[in-house]
C-alpha positions as CSV (number, residue, x, y, z in Angstrom):
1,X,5.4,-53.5,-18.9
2,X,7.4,-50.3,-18.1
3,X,10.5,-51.8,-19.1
4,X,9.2,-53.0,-22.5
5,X,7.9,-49.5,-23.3
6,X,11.1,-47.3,-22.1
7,X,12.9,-49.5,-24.5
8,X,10.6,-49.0,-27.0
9,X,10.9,-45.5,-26.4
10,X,14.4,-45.4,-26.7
11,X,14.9,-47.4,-30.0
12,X,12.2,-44.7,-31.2
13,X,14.5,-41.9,-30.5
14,X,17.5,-43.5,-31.1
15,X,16.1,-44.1,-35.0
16,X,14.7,-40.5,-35.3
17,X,18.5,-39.2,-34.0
18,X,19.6,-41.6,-37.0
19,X,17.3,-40.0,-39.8
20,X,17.8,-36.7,-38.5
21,X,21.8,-37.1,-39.0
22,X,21.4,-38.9,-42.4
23,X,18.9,-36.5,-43.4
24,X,19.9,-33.0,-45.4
25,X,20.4,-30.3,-43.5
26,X,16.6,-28.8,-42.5
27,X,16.9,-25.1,-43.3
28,X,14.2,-22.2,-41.6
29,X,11.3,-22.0,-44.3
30,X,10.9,-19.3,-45.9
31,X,6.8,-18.0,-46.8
32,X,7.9,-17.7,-50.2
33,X,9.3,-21.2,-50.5
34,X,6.0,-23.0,-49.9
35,X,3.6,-20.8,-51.5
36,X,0.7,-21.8,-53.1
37,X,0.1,-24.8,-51.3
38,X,-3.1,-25.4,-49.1
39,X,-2.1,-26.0,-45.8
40,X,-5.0,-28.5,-45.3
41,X,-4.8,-30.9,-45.9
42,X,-1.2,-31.2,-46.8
43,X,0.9,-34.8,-47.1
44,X,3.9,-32.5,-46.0
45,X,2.1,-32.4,-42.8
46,X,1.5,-36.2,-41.7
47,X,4.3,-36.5,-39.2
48,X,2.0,-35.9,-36.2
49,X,0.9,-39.3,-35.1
50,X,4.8,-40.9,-35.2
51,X,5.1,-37.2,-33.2
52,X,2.7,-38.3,-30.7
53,X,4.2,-42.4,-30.5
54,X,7.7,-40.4,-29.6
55,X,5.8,-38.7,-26.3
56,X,5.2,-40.8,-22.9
57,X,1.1,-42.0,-23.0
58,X,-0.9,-40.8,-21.0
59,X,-1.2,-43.9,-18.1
60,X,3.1,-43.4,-18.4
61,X,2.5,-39.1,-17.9
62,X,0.2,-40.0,-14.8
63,X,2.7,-42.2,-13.3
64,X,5.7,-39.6,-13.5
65,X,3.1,-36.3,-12.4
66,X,6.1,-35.1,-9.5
67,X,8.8,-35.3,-12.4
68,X,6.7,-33.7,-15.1
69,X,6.7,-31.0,-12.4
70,X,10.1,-30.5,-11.7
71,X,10.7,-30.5,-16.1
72,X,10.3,-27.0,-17.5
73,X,9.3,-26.8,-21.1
74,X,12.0,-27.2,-24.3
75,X,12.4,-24.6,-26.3
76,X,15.7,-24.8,-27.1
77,X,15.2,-25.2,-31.3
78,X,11.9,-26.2,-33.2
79,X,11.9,-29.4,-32.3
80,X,12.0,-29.4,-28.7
81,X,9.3,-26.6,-29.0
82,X,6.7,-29.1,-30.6
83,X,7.8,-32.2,-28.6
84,X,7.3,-30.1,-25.3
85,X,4.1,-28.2,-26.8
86,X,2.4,-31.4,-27.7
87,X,3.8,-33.7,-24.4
88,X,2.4,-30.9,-22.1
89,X,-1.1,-30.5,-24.0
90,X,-1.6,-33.5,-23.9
91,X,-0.7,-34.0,-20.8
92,X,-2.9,-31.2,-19.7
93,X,-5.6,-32.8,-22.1
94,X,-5.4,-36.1,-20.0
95,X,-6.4,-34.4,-16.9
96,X,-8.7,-32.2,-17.7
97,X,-11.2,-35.0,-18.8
98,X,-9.9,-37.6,-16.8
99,X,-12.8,-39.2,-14.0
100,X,-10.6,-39.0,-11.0
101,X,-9.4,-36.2,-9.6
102,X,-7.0,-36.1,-6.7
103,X,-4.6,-32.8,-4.9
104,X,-1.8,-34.0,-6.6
105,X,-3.5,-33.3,-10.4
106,X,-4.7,-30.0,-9.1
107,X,-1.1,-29.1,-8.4
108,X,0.1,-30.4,-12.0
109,X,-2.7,-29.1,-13.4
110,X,-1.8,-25.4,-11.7
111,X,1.6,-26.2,-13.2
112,X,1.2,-27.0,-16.5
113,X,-1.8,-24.3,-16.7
114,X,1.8,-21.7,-15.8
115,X,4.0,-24.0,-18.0
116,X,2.3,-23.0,-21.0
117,X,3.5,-19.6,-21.1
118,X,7.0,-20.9,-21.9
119,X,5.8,-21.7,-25.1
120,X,4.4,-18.2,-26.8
121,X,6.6,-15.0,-27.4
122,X,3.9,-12.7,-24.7
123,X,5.8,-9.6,-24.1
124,X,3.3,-7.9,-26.0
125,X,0.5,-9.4,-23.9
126,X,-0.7,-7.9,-20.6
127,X,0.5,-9.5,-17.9
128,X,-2.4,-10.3,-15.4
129,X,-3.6,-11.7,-18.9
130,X,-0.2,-14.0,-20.2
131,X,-1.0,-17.3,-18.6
132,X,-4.6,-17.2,-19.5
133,X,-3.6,-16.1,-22.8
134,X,-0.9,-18.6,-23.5
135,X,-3.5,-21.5,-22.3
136,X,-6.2,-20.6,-24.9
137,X,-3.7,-20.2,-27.6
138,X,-1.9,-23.6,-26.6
139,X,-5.4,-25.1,-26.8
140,X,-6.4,-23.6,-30.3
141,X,-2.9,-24.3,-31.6
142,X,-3.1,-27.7,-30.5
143,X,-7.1,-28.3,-31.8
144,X,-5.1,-26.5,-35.3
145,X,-2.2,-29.0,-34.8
146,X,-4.3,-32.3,-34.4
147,X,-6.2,-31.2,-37.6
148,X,-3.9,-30.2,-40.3
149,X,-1.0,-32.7,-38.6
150,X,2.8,-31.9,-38.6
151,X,6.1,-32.7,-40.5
152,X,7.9,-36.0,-39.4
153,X,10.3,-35.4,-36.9
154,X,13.9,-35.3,-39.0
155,X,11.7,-32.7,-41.3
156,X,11.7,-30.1,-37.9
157,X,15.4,-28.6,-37.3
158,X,17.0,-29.1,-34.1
159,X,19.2,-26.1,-32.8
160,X,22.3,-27.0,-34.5
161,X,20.4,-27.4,-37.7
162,X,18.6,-23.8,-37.2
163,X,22.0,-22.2,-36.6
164,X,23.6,-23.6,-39.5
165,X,20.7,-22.1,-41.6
166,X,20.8,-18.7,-39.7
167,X,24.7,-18.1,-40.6
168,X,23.2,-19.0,-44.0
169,X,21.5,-15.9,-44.4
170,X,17.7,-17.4,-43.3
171,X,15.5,-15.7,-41.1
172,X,15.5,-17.1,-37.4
173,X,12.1,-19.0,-37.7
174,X,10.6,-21.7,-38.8
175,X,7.2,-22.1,-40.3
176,X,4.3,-25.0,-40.2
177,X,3.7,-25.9,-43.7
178,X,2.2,-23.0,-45.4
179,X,0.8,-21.8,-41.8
180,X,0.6,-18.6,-40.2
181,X,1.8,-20.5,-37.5
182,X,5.8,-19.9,-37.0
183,X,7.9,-20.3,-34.7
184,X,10.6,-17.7,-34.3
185,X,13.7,-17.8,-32.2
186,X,14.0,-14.5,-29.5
187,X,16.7,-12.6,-29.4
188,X,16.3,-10.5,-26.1
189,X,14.8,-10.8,-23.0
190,X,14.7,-13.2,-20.2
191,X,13.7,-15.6,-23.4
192,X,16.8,-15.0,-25.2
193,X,17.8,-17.8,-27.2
194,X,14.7,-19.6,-27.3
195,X,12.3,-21.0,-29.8
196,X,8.6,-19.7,-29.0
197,X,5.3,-19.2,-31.5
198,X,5.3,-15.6,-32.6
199,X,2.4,-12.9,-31.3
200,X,1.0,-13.8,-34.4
201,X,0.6,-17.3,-34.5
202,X,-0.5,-16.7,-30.8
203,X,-3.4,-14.3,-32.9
204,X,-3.9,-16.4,-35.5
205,X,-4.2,-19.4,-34.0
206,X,-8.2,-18.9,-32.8
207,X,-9.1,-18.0,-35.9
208,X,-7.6,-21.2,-37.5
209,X,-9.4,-23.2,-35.2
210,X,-13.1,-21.5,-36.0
211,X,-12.3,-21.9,-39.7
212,X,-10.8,-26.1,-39.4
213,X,-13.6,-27.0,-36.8
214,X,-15.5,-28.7,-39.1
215,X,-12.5,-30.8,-40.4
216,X,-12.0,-34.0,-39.2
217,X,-8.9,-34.9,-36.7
218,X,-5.7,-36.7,-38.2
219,X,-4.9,-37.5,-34.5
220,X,-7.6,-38.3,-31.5
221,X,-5.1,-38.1,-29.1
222,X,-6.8,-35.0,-27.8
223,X,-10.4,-35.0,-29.6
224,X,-12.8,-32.0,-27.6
225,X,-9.6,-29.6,-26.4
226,X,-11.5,-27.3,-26.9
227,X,-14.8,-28.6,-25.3
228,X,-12.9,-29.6,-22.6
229,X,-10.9,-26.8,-22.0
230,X,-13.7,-23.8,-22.3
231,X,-17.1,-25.4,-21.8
232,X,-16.1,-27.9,-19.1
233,X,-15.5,-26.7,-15.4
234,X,-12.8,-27.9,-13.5
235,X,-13.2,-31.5,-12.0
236,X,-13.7,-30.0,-8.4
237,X,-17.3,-28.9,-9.7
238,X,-18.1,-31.3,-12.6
239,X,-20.1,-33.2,-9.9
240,X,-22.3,-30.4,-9.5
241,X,-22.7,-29.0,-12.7
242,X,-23.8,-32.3,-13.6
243,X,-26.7,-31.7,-12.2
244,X,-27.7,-28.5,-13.9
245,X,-30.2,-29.1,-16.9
246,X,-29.1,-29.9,-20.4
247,X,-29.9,-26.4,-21.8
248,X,-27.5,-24.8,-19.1
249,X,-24.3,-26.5,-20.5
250,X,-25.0,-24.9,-24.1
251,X,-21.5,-22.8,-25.3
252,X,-22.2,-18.9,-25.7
253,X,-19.4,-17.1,-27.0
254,X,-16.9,-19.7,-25.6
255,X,-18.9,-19.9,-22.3
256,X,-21.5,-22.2,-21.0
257,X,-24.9,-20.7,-20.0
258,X,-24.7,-21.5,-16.2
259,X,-21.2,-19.9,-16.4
260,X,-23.0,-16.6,-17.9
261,X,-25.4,-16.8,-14.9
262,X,-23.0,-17.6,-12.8
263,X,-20.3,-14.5,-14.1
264,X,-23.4,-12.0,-13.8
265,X,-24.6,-13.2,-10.3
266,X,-21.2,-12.5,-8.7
267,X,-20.9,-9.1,-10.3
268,X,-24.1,-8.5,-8.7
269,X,-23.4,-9.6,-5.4
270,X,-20.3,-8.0,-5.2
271,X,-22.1,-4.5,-5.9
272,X,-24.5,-5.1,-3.8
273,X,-22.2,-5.9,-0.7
274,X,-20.3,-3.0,-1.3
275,X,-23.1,-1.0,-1.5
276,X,-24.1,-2.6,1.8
277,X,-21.1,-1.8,3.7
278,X,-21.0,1.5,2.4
279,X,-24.5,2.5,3.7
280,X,-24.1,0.0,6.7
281,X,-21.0,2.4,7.5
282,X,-22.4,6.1,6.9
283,X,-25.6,5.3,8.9
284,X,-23.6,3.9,11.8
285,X,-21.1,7.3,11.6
286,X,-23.7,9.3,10.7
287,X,-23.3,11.4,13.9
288,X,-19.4,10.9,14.6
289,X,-16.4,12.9,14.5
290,X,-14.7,13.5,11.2
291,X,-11.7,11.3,12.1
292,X,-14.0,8.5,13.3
293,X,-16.0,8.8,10.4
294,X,-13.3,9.0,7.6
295,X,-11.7,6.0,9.4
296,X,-14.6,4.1,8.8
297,X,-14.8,5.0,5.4
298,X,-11.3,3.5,4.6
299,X,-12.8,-0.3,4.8
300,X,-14.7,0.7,1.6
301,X,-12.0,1.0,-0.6
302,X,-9.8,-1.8,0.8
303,X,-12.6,-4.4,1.1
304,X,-13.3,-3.5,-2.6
305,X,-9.9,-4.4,-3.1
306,X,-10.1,-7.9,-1.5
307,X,-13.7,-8.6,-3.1
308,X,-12.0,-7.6,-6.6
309,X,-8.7,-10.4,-5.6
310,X,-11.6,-12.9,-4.3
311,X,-13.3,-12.6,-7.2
312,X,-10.6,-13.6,-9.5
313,X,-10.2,-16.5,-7.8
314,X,-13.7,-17.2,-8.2
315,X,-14.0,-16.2,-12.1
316,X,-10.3,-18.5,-13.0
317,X,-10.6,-21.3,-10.7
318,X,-14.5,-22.1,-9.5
319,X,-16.6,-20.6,-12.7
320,X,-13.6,-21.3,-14.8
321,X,-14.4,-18.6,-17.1
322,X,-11.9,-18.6,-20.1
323,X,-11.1,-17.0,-23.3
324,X,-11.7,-13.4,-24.0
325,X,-14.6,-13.2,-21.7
326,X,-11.9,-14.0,-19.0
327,X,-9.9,-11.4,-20.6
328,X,-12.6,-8.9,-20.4
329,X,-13.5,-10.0,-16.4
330,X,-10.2,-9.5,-15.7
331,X,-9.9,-5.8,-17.1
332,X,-13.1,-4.8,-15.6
333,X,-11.6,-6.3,-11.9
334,X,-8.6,-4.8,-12.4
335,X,-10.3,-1.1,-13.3
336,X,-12.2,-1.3,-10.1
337,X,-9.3,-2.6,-7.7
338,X,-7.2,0.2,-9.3
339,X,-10.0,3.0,-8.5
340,X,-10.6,1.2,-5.3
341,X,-6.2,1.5,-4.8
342,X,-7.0,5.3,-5.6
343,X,-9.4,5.7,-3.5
344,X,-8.1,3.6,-0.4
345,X,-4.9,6.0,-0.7
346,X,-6.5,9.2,-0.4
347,X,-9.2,7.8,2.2
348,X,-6.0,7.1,4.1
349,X,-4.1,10.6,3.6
350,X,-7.7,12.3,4.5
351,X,-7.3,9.7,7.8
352,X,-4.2,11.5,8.5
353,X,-5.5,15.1,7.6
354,X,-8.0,14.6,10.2
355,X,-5.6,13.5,12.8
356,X,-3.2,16.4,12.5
357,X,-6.2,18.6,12.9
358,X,-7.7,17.2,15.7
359,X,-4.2,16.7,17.2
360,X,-3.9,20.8,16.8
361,X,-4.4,23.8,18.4
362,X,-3.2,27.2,18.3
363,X,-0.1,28.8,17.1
364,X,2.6,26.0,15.9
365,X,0.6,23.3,16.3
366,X,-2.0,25.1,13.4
367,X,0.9,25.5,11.2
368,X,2.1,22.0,11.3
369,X,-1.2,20.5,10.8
370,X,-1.1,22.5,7.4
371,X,1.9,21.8,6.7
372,X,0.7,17.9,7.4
373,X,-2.3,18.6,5.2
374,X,-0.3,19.7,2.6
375,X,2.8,16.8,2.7
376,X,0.2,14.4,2.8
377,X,-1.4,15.2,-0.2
378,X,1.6,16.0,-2.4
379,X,2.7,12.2,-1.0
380,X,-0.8,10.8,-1.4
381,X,-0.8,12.5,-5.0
382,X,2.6,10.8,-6.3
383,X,1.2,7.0,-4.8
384,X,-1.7,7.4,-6.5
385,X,0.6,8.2,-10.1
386,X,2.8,5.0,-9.0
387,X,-0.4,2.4,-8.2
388,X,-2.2,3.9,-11.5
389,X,1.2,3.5,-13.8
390,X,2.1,-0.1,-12.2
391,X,-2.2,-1.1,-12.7
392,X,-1.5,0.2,-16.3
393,X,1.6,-2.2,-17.1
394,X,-0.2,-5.0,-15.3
395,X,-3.1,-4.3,-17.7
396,X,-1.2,-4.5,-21.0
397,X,0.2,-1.2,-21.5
398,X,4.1,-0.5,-22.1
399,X,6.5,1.1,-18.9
400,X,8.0,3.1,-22.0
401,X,5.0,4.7,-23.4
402,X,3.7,4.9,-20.1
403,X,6.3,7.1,-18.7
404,X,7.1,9.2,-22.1
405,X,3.6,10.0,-21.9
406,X,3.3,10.8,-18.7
407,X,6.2,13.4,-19.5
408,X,4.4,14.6,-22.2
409,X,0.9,15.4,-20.3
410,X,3.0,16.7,-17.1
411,X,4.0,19.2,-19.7
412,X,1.2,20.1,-20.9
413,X,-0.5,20.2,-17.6
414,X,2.3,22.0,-16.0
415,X,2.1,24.6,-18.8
416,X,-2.1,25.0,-18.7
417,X,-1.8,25.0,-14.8
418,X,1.4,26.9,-13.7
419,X,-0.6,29.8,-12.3
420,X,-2.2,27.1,-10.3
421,X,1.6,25.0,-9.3
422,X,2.4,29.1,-8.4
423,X,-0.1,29.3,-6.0
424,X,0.7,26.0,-4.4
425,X,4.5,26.4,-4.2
426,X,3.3,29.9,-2.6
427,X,1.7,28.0,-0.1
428,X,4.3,25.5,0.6
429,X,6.5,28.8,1.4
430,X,4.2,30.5,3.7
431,X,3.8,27.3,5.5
432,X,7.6,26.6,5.6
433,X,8.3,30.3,6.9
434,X,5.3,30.5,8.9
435,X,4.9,34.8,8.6
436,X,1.6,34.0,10.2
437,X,-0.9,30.8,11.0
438,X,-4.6,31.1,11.4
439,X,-6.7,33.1,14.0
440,X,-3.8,35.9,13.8
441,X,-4.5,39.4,12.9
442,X,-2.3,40.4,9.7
443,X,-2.0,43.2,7.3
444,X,-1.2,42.3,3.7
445,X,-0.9,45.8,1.6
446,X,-4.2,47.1,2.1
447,X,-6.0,44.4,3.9
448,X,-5.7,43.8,7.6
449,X,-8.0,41.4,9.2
450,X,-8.0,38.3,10.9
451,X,-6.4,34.4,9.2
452,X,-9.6,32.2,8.6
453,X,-7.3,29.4,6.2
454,X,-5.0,28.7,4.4
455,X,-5.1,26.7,1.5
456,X,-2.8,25.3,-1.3
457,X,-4.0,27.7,-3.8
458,X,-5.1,30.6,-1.5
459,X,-5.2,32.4,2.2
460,X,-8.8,33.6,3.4
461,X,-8.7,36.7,5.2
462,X,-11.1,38.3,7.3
463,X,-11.0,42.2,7.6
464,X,-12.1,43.9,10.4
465,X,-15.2,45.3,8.3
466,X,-16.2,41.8,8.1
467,X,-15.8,40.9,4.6
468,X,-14.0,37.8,3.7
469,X,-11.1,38.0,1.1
470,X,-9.7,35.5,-1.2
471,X,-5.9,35.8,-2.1
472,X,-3.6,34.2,-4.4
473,X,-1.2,32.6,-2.2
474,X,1.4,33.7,-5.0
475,X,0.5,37.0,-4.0
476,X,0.4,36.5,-0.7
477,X,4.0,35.2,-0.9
478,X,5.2,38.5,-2.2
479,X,3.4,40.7,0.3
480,X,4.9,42.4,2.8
481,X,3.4,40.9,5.6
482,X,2.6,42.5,8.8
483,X,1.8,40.5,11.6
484,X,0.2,41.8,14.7
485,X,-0.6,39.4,16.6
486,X,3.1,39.2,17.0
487,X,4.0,42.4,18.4
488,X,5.1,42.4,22.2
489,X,2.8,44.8,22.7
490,X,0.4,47.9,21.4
491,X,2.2,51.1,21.6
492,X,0.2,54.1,21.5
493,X,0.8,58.0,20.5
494,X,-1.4,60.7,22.0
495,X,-0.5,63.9,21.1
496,X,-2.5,66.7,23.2
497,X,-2.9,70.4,22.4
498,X,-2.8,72.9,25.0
499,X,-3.8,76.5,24.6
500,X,-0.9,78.4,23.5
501,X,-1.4,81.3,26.7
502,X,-1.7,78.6,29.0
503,X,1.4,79.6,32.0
504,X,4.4,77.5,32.2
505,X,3.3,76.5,35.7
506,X,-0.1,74.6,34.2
507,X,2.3,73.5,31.1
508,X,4.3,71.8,34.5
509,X,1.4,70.6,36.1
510,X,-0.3,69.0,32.7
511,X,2.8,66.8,32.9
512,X,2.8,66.0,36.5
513,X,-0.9,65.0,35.9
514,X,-0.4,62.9,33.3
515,X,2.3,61.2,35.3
516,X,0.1,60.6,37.8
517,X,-2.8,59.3,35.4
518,X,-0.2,56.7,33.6
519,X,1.8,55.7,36.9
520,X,1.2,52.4,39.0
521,X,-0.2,53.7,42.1
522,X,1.5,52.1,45.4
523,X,-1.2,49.9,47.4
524,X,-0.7,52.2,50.3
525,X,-2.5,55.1,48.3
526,X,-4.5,52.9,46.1
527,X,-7.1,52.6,49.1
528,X,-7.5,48.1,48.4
529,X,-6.1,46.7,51.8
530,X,-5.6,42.6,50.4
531,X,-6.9,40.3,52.6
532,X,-4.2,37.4,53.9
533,X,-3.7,34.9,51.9
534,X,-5.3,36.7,48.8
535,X,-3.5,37.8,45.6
536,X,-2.9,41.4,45.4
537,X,-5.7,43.3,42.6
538,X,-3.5,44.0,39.6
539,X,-3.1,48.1,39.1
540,X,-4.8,49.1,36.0
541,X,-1.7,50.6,34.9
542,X,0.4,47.7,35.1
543,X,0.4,46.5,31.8
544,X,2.1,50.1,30.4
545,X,4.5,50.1,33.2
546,X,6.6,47.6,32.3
547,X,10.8,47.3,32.8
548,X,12.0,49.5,29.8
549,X,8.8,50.3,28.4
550,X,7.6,53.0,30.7
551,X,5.1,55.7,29.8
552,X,6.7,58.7,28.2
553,X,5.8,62.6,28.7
554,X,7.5,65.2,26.5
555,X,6.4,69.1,25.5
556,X,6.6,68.1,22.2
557,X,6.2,71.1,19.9
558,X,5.3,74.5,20.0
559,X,2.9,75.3,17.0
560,X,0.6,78.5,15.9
561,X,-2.1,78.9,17.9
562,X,-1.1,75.8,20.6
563,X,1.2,73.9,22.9
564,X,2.0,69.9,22.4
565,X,2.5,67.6,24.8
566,X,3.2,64.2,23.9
567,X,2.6,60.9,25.4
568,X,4.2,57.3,24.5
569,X,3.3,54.5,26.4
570,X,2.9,50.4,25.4
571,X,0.1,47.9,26.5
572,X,1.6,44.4,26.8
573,X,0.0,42.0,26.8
574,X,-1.4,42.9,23.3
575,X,-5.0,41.8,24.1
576,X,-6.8,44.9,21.5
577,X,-9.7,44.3,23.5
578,X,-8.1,44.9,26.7
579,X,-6.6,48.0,25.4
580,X,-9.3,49.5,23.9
581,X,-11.0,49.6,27.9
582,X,-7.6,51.1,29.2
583,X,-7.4,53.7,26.3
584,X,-10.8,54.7,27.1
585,X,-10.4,54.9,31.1
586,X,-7.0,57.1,30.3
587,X,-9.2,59.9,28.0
588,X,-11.6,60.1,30.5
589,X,-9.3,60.5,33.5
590,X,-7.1,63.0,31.3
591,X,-10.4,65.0,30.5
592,X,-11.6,65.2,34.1
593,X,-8.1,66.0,35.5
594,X,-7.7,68.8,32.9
595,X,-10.7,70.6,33.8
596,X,-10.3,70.1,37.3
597,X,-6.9,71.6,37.1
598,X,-8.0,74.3,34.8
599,X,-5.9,73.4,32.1
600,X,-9.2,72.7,29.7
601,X,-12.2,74.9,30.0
602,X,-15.8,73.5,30.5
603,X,-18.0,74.3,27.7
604,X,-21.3,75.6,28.2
């Protein structure tokens, strides 16, 4: 039985070859060479059953499923497009109404569902959306095809016979009969060289098939494409849509009314279980750390991520939702995994944010958490412009006119918002030089005060009245900055006036006193005998007497009316606190000393 139809098969082709070489020379049509004729119905167009009787059957298809799978489509000239178009359709026909339905047609099936692609020029189609795309147009074409029928075989050129015609001057395409369908050969691309149905007929070909629905078939080789391919589910759940009552299997815009419920009901259930997780989440961190609670946080976004991937399986293979509402699903998924991407990226850079902080501490550490904080969002920032261009070329939209106006806007933005990009360069300076970090006492101009933050647009500064201030980081950049929290110690200038009669001796003595006041008394004279074993008592004095920074006692100047002496010493380490007490214990001794000695007066 094989052998009788491969030979039959081959005498087939070997007569079309024949014609095709006895036949003139098939030129690419051009619109104006076949207008005003009706394209249906046409007896230029009658060629599609002998078409069809060229193709392996169906039972002969089913027989060779692991070699149809290994064959890629022809698209070498015209010719090969329609033999491949209509062997694959119909091929794809056969199993999507055949009874059976085994692993090895789901794999064809999968196959041929991708093969179809081959046959439509899609570079102007998204591409999450080209292989559903090119499967409803391969169906519409094909319910067009069996409907207005096709030329005989020696009337479609071959490659040779569409080269001759393009030296000729032609255009490189060939039209169906006075169609809008036309098939036009590529010149760039990794289709180069190729003959595939234009955008157009790819656009055109739906609304053919609404407007020839009611016209009957020249061919029932695939009667119900379309009733098959949209309003039927896959074979996997035919058995148990079955079931379902007669009014549920109605079409609807190109869907079935349990595919509706179906489409809505997993919308809704995928809200809801994010919602779920989302609540589930806060109320379980409601009274954790921020780190704890931010890492929580991230499953949001990426399990919105998975649901979205999940769901496309769920919408393409188990609902089998097709056509534009597939197109529109898919949009809408691919909106909320992209926010979700967004989201998931700065969920994770706010991860890290939290982790430098509570990884830091005082001095360095501080500064390097900012400057964390701040490389983390500038790197968080140019992710999220990568995922949201590449989710926008996946969508549909061109790399070219993506990028150009992306330039564009960053120009404009950069232009409405360079005071802002100021302050934020400003603050990636003071965090690279590191003039100060936070909890350090500064003086900026006319401020001094204590570091509460600093931000990427500006440094909060509390002054010692207590009122906070809010600086430009710009102009904190070209301040001169004062930092003293980072002096070795707090020097301090007293100058004392002495009555101008007051004897040489007493001028002698004042010295000597204050000498005595600022010196580190030996623990023989300071009266503290230290227990063995026990630490020495530090001398009050001892932070101003340290090596090369010993107190200093001059007579200073000699002015009208009084006597100067001056006195230098430095307190390390700079605790202010701790140096306001020994300020105050040095008046009060000088005072008491004075008086005793004479040198001041009591009054009253």
């Amino acid at each position: 039985m094989l052998g009788t139809r491969l030979r039959r098969e081959m005498l087939g082709l070997w007569l079309a070859l024949v014609l095709a070489a006895l036949a003139p020379a098939a030129v690419a049509q051009e619109p104006e060479a076949i207008s005003g004729e009706a394209f249906y119905p046409s007896a230029r167009l009658d060629g599609i059953q002998d078409l069809l009787a060229q193709l392996v059957d169906s039972e002969a298809a089913a027989a060779h499923a692991l070699d149809g799978l290994l064959e890629p489509a022809n698209t070498n000239s015209p010719r090969d497009t329609i033999l491949s178009f209509l062997r694959l359709t119909q091929r794809y026909y056969d199993l999507l109404v055949q009874d059976s339905y085994t692993a090895a047609d789901t794999a064809e099936l999968d196959h041929l569902y991708d093969e179809m692609e081959w046959f439509f020029d899609l570079r102007r189609v998204a591409p999450s959306l080209r292989s559903d795309r090119a499967v409803n147009g391969a169906v519409y074409l094909r319910e067009v095809l069996d409907r207005i029928g096709l030329p005989p075989l020696d009337k479609i050129p071959n490659r040779k016979q569409m080269l001759a015609s393009i030296k000729e001057g032609y255009p490189p395409s060939w039209q169906i009969g006075d169609t809008p369908l036309v098939i036009t050969r590529i010149d760039e691309g990794p289709n180069a060289g190729k003959y595939l149905f234009s955008p157009e007929t790819l656009t055109e070909a739906e609304e053919l098939y609404w407007q020839l629905e009611s016209f009957p078939y020249r061919t029932t080789a695939a009667q119900g494409f379309y009733q098959a391919s949209f309003l039927t589910p896959r074979p996997t759940l035919q058995a148990w849509t079955d079931e379902f009552p007669q009014w549920l299997h109605h079409g609807v815009y190109g869907q079935t009314i349990w595919q509706w419920i179906a489409l809505v009901l997993v919308f809704v259930l995928a809200g809801l279980s994010i919602w779920l997780l989302l609540s589930a989440l806060g109320w379980l961190t409601r009274n954790a750390s921020a780190l704890l609670r931010s890492s929580a946080l991230l499953m949001v976004p990426l399990y919105t991520v998975l649901l979205s991937l999940f769901l496309y399986d769920i919408i393409t293979d188990k609902i089998f939702i097709t056509g534009r509402v597939f197109q529109v699903s898919v949009y809408i998924l691919a909106l909320v995994a992209l926010l979700a991407g967004i989201l998931l990226i700065f969920s994770f850079g706010t991860v890290l944010i939290d982790l430098a902080k509570s990884m830091g501490g005082a001095g360095r550490r501080v500064i390097n958490a900012q400057l964390i904080t701040l490389g983390v969002r500038v790197l968080s920032i140019i992710a999220i412009i990568a995922l949201v261009l590449q989710g926008m070329q996946l969508i549909g939209f061109s790399l070219t006119a993506i990028v150009a106006g992306a330039g564009v806007t960053g120009l404009a933005i950069a232009l409405a918002a360079q005071n802002t990009l100021r302050n934020v360069f400003g603050s990636l300076m003071l965090l690279l030089d590191k003039p100060f970090s936070v909890g350090q006492r500064v003086k900026l101009n006319n401020y001094e005060g204590t570091v509460e933050e600093i931000g990427m647009r500006s440094t909060r500064l509390r002054l010692m009245s207590g009122h906070l201030v809010t600086i430009p980081n710009e102009s904190v950049a070209g301040m001169d900055i004062e930092n003293v929290d980072q002096r070795p110690s707090i020097r301090r200038n007293m100058t004392l006036p002495l009555p101008f009669d007051l004897p040489q001796d007493k001028i002698r003595r004042a010295k000597s006193i204050l000498h005595e006041i600022l010196s580190v008394a030996p623990p023989a004279l300071s009266g503290e005998v230290p227990q063995a074993g026990s630490t020495p008592p530090q001398d009050p004095n001892a932070p101003i007497n340290r090596p090369g920074h010993l107190p200093q006692v001059v007579f200073d100047d000699i002015a009208a009316g009084s006597l100067t002496l001056k006195v230098t010493y430095w307190y390390s380490p700079p605790d202010y606190p701790a140096y306001l007490k020994h300020r105050e214990r040095i008046n009060h001794e000088i005072i008491r000393r004075f008086r005793a000695e004479g040198i001041y007066k009591e009054v009253g």
